[in-house]
C-alpha positions, -999 to +999 in steps of 0.1 A: +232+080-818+215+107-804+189+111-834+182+074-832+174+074-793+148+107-800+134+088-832+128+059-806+116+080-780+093+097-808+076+060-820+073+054-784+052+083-780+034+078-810+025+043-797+011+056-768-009+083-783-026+058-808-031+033-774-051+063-755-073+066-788-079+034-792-089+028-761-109+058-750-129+068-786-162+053-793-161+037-827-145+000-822-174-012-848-199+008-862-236-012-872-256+018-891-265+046-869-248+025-840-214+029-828-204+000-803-170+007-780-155-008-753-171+016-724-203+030-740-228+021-775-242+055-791-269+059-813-276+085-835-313+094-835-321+127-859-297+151-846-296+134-812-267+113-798-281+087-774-253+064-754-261+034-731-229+016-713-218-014-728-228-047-721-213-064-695-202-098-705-171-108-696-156-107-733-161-065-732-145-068-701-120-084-713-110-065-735-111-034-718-088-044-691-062-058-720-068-026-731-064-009-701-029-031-689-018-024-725-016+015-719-002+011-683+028-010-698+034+008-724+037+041-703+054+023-677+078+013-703+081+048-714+091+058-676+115+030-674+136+040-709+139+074-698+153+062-665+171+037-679+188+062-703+202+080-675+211+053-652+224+019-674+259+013-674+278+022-708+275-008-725+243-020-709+211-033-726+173-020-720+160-051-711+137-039-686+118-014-711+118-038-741+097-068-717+071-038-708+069-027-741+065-063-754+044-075-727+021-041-742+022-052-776+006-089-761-018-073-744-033-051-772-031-082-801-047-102-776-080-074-771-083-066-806-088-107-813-110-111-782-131-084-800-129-096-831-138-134-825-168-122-798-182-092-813-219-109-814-231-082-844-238-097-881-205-101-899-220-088-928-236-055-920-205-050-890-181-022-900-153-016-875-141+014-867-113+033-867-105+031-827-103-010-838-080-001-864-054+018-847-053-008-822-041-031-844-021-007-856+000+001-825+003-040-821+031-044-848+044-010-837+046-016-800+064-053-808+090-034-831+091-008-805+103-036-778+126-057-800+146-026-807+150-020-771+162-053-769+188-047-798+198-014-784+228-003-759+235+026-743+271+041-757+289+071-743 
């Protein structure tokens, strides 16, 4: 039981880490030498790296504060298994942590398709970028994540 609970806490973590990349690099979609993300759109002019802050339509915005709730839940939930580790009753359920870590799952699916349905750039010559990616990546992850909370108990 034990290794299960640190291989828990371990994707938990992992989820986490991939939010806080996702979230703060700069490569959601990359157009050529441009590289849009959610807080700043770089150019690369011979050598030079030129960045502007992103625009500030209410889509972006959007998106970053999904973005930004997504990472707070998750942590939150985080806080809230490790305290409910110590504190459930035997027997008891970690209800509590798997809504946070749901609720953070939500949060991120729901940015990545605000991105992906208002990202004005040509659909053709658009590439996105790995920070889009892992997004999507910690989506399925951080539902799994939640619905094993839900399945789990705390045993003696």
């Amino acid at each position: 039981m034990l290794l299960f609970l640190l291989g828990v806490l371990i994707l938990h973590i992992i989820i986490l880490i991939l939010l806080i990349v996702s979230t703060a690099t700069s490569v959601w979609s990359v157009d050529g030498e441009t590289t849009k993300h959610l807080w700043y759109d770089c150019m690369t002019n011979t050598g030079s790296y030129h960045c502007t802050p992103a625009s500030d339509e209410d889509w972006i915005q959007a998106v970053q504060a999904l973005m930004i709730l997504s990472l707070l839940f998750c942590f939150f939930s985080l806080i809230a298994f490790v305290f409910q580790l110590f504190k459930l009753v035997k027997g008891g359920r970690f209800f509590f942590t798997a809504i946070f870590q749901i609720l953070a799952s939500v949060f991120v699916m729901c940015a990545a398709i605000i991105y992906t349905v208002m990202s004005p750039d040509d659909p053709i010559s658009l590439k996105f970028g790995y920070a889009y990616v892992l997004a999507w990546v910690a989506f399925p992850l951080c539902l799994i994540s939640g619905l094993i909370y839900i399945v789990l108990r705390k045993k003696e």
